[in-house]
C-alpha positions in Angstrom: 20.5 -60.8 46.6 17.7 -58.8 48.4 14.4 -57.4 47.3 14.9 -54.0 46.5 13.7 -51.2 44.7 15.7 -51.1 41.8 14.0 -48.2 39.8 13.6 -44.6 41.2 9.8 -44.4 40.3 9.1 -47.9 42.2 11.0 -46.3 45.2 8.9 -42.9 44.7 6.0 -44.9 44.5 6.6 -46.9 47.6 7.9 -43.8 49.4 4.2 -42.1 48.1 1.7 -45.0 49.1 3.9 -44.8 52.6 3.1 -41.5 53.0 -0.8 -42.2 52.0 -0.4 -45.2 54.9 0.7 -43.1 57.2 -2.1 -40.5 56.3 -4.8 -43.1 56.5 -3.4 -44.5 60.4 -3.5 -40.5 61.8 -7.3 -40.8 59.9 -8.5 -43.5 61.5 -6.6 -43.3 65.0 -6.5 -39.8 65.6 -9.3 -38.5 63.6 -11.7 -40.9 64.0 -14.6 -38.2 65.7 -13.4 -35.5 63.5 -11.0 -32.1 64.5 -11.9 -29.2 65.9 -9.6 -27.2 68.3 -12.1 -27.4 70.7 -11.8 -31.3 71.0 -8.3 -31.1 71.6 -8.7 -28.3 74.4 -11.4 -30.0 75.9 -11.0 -31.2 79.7 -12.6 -34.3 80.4 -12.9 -35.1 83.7 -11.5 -38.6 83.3 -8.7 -39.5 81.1 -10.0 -43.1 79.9 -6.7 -45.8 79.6 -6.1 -49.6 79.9 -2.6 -50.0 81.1 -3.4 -54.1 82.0 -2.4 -56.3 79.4 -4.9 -58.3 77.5 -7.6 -56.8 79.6 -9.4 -55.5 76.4 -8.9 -58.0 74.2 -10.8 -60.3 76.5 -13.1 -58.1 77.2 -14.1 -57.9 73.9 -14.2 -62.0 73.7 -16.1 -62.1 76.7 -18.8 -59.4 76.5 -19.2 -58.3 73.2 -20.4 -60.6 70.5 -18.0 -62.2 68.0 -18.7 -60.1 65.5 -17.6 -57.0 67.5 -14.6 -59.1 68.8 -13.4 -59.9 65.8 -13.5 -56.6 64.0 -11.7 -54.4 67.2 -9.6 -57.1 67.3 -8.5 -58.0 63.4 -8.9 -54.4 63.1 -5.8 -52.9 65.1 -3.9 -56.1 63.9 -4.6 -55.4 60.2 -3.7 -51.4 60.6 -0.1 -52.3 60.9 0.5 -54.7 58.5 1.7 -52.6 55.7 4.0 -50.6 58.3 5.8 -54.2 58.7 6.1 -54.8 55.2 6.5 -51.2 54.1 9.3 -49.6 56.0 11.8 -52.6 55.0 11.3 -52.1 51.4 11.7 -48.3 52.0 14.7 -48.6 54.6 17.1 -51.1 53.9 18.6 -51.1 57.3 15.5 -52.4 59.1 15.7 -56.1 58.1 15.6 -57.6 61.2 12.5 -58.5 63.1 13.8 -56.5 66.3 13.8 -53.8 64.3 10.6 -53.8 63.4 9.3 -54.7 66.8 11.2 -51.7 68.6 10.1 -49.6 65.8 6.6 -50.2 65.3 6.5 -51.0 69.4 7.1 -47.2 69.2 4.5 -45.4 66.4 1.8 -47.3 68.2 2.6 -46.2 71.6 3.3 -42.5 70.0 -0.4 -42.6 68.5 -1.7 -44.0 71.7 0.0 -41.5 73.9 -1.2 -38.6 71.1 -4.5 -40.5 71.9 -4.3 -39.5 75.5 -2.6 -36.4 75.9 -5.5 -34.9 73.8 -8.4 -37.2 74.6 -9.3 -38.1 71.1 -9.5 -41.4 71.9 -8.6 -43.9 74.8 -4.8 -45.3 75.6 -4.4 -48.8 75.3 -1.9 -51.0 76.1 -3.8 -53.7 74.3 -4.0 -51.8 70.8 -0.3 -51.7 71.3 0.7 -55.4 71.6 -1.9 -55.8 68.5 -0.4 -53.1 66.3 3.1 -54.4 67.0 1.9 -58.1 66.3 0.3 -56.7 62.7 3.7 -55.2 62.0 5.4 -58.5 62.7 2.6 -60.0 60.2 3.8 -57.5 58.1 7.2 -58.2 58.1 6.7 -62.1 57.5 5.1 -61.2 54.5 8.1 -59.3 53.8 10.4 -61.8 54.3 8.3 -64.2 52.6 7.8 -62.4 49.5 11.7 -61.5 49.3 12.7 -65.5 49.6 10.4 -66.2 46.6 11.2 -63.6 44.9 15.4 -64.1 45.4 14.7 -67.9 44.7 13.0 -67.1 41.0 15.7 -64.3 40.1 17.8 -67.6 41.1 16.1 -70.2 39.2 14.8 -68.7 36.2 13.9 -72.0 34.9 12.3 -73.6 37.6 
């Protein structure tokens, strides 16, 4: 027995505060200084990217102060939570961790790329590796949730 939604208004709710999830990322990734067309036809001379692994990350524990550190850091991890423990409830099919790796491997690098090919922010490679790991916090919580949920619809008594 899985954890499902059994009901169509759970699944229209689910499908609903996805959508508002997904809203919320393009918000905070994309539109984080705002939209105007001339932001995205500006030319900087400069695209700004981190293509070395870990190279922000311990930046930010080197040079800035913890504070700072831990919110960039706890920050892209925390963003992709709910995609890891959404888009199981919402797609059956995706219940296995590779899954959700390749999967949410790939909406981060789309919204870093987006991020890049119309300077509205900077490519990262390390925002990546975070946002996946978020998604695979996600999807424990997922998983972790389902197992005690399965084991009570099991054990009614206990």
């Amino acid at each position: 027995m899985k954890l499902d939604l059994r009901h169509k208004t759970h699944k229209a709710l689910f499908v609903m505060l996805f959508f508002l999830y997904l809203l919320f990322l393009i918000k905070v990734i994309l539109l984080k200084y705002g939209f105007t067309m001339s932001l995205l036809l500006m030319q900087l001379p400069e695209r700004s990217y981190n293509i070395i692994p870990f190279k922000t990350i311990i930046s930010y524990c080197l040079k800035s102060d913890f504070k700072t550190c831990v919110f960039e850091l706890l920050g892209n991890i925390i963003a992709f939570i709910p995609m890891g423990f959404l888009l199981p409830f919402l797609l059956k099919r995706i219940n296995k961790m590779r899954k959700i790796v390749a999967i949410c491997l790939m909406i981060s690098l789309s919204f870093e790329l987006i991020q890049l090919l119309t300077n509205v922010g900077q490519f990262d490679i390390d925002d990546i590796i975070l946002n996946t790991l978020g998604s695979v916090i996600g999807f424990l919580i997922y998983k972790g949730l389902n197992f005690r949920i399965v084991k009570t619809w099991s054990n009614p008594g206990s």
